[in-house]
C-alpha positions in Angstrom: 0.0 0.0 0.0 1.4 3.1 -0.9 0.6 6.0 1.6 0.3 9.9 -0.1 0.3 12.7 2.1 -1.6 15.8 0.6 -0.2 19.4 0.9 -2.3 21.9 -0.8 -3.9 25.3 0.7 -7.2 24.9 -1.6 -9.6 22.5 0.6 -11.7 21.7 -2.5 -8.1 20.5 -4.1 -6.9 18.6 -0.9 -10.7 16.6 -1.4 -10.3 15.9 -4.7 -7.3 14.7 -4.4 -8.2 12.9 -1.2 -11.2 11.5 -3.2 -8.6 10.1 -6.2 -6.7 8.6 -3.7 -9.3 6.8 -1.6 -10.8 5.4 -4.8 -7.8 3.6 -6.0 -6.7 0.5 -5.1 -3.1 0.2 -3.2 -3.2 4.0 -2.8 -4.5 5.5 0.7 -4.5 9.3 2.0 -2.6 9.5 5.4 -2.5 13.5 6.0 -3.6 16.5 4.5 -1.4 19.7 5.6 -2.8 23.1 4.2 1.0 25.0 4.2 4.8 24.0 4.1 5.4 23.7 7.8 2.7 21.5 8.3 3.4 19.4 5.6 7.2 19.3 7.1 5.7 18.6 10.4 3.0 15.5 9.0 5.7 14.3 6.9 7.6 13.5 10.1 5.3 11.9 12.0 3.6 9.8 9.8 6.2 9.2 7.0 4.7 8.8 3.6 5.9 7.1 0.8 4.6 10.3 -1.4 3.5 14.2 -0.3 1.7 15.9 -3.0 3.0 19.2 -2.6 2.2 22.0 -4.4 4.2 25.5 -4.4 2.2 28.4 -3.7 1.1 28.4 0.0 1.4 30.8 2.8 4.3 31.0 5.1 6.6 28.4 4.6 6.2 27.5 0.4 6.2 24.0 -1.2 9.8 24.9 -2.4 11.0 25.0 1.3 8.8 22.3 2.6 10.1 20.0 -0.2 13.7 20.7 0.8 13.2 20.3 4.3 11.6 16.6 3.4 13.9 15.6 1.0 16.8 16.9 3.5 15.8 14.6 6.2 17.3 11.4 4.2 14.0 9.8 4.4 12.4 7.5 2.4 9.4 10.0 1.6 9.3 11.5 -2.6 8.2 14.4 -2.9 5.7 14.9 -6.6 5.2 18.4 -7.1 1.7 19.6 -8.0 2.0 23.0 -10.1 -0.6 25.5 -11.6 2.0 26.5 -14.7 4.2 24.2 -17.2 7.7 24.9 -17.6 8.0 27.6 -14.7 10.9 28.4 -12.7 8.5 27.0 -9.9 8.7 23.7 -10.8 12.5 23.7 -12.0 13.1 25.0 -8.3 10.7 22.6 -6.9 13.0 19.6 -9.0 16.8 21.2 -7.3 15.0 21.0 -4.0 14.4 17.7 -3.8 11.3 16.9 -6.0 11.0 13.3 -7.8 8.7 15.3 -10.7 6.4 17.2 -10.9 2.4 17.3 -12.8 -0.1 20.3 -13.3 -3.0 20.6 -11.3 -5.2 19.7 -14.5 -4.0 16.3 -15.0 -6.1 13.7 -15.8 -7.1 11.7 -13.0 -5.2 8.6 -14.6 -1.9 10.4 -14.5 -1.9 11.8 -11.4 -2.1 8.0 -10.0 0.5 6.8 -12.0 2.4 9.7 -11.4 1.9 8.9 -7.4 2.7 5.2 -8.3 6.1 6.3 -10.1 7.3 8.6 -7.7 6.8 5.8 -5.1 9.0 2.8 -6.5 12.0 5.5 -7.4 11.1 6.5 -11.3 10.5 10.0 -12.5 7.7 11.6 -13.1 8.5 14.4 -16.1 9.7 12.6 -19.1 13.4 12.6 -20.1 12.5 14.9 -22.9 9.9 17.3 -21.0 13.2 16.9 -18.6 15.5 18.1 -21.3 12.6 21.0 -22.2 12.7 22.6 -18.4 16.7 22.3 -17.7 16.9 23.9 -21.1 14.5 26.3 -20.3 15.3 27.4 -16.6 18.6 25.9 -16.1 21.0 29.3 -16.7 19.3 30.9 -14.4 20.7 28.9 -11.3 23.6 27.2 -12.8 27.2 28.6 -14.2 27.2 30.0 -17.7 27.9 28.0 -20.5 31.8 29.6 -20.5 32.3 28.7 -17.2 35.0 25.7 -16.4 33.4 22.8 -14.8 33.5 22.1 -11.4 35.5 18.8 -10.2 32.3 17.1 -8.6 33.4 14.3 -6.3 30.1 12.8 -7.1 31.6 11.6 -10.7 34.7 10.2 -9.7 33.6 6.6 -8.7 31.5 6.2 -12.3 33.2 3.8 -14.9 33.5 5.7 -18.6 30.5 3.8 -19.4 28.7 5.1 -16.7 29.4 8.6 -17.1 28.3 8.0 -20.9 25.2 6.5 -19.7 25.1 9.7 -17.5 25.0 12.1 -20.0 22.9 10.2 -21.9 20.3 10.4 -19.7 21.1 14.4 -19.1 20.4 15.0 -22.6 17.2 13.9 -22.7 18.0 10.2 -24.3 15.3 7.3 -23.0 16.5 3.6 -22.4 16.0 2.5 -25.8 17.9 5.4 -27.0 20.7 5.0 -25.1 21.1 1.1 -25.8 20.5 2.3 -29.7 23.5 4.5 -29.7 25.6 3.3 -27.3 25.3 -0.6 -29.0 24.0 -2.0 -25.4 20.6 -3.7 -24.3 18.1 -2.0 -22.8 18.1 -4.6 -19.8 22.0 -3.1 -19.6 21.3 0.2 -19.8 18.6 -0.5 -17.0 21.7 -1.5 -15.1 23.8 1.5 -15.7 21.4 4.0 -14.8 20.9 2.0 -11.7 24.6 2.1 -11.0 24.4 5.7 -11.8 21.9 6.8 -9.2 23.4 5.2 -6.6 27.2 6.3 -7.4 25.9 9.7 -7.5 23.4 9.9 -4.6 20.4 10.7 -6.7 17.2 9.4 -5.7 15.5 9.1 -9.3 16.5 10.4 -13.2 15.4 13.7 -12.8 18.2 14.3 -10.2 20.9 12.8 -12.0 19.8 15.1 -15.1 20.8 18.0 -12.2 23.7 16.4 -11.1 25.2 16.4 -14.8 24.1 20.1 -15.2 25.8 21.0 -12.0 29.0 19.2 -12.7 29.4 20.9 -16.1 28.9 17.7 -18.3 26.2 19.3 -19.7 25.5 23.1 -20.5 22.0 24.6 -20.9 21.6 26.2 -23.8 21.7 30.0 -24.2 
């Protein structure tokens, strides 16, 4: 059973959510917190595997919250729940900690698989939606496309297959891609990612694509 913690300062949101989630089978609402401390303070107590979070509350935001969550080491993903595509919002909301993240209007079927990925370690955005934000947002937080890379201690245990498979994966290339170009299996590639995420400390894809953009392997575009 997965367990979904609801942060959202709309009540009619937080019961329509509350109403997906009770409805679906292996899903079930544990919390509903109606700003960012409280959904910091709920996610504590009663550890869920996912907190719907979205961004614009009062006081404490969903950006902060979702840091403090994801700071705590726990096993609790964070899925971000946003009004806008492609805003800084939700590229923020991703570098704090966030497995993915949906708009409000999804359709009830993908906000459940969303939930569902978010919960066994997947992403939620697709790599090339992925590829769409970093490209869009990313040189506004991250050094300019002159600047030398940083050494990032992160890399330095990945095999030169792995750091191919790496940035791969940071620009925007799915599974089958990557075994395409690269001559592997996708059952192999499967492996490398996995190998990947763990090297690095990166809890899904989304974060590795971050990692890579940190550590200079790849540059946003201008």
């Amino acid at each position: 059973m997965t367990t979904v913690l609801i942060a959202d300062d709309q009540p009619l949101q937080r019961m329509g959510f509350r109403m997906l989630i009770e409805g679906t089978p292996g899903l079930t609402p544990v919390g509903e917190a109606a700003h960012g401390a409280e959904a910091v303070r709920l996610a504590a107590e009663l550890r869920p595997d996912v907190v719907l979070m979205d961004i614009r509350m009062p006081g404490m935001d969903g950006l902060e919250a979702t840091r403090r969550i994801t700071a705590t080491g726990a096993r609790t993903r964070v899925l971000i729940v946003t009004t806008f595509d492609l805003d800084e919002y939700a590229y923020e909301g991703l570098r704090a900690g966030a497995s993915g993240f949906l708009l409000k209007d999804a359709r009830p079927e993908e906000l459940v698989a969303g939930i569902h990925a978010v919960a066994t370690g997947d992403a939620v955005v697709a790599p090339r939606l992925t590829r769409r934000l970093l490209d869009a947002y990313a040189h506004q937080v991250l050094a300019p496309p002159g600047a030398p890379a940083a050494v990032d201690p992160r890399l330095r245990s990945l095999s030169d297959r792995e750091r191919e498979v790496l940035i791969a994966v940071a620009q925007g290339w799915t599974n089958s891609e990557i075994a395409e170009r690269l001559v592997l299996t996708e059952s192999t590639v499967k492996k490398h990612v996995g190998r990947v995420l763990a090297k690095i400390g990166a809890r899904d894809r989304i974060q590795a694509v971050i990692t890579a953009y940190d550590a200079g392997l790849v540059r946003a575009k201008p």
